[in-house]
C-alpha positions, -999 to +999 in steps of 0.1 A: -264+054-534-290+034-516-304+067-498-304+085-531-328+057-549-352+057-517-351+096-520-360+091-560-388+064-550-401+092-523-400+114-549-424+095-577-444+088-548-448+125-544-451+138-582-477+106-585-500+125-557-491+158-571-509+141-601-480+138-627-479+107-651-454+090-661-435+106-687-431+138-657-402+115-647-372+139-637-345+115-652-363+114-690-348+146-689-311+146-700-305+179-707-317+188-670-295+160-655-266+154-679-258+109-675-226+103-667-233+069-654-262+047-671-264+023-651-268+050-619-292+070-641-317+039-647-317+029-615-327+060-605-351+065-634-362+030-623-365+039-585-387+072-594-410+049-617-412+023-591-424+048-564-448+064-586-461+031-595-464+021-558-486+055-553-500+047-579-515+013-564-522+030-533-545+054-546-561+028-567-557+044-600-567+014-617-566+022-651-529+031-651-509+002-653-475+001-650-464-002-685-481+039-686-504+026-716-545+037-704-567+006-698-596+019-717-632+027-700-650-004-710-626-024-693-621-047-724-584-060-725-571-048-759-560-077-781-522-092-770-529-076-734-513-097-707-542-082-688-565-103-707-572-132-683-608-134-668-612-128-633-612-159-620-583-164-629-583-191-657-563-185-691-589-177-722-592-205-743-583-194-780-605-201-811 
């Protein structure tokens, strides 16, 4: 099992510099691989994500974070955005 999720993470690595996005993930698709186990089909779903995420990173495709939401172009956090905190680090104050 532990050389099949390194495979999977290898693997979103790959499709990540193939250019596919998130939702190319080969284990969103059911009816292609039928789950027999869940908790052995989310960690592989998990282990594909994880390695695209890490390509991801690498590539420095900064405007995709992991959550697969677009950071938009101005680079304004949009409200309730976790991403929200100023670069130096200090939380916002709120009004």
């Amino acid at each position: 099992m532990f050389e099949d999720l390194l495979e999977m993470q290898e693997r979103g690595a790959r499709d990540r510099a193939l250019g596919r996005s998130l939702a190319d993930n080969p284990m969103s698709k059911p009816d292609v691989l039928p789950i027999t186990d869940l908790q052995e089909w989310f960690s592989m779903f998990d282990a594909w994500r994880f390695g695209w995420s890490i390509e991801d990173a690498m590539t420095g495709h900064i405007d995709m974070p992991r959550d697969g939401h677009a950071m938009p172009r101005n680079g304004r956090a949009v409200p309730g955005d976790v991403r929200a905190v100023p670069r130096d680090g200090r939380a916002a104050r709120r009004a």
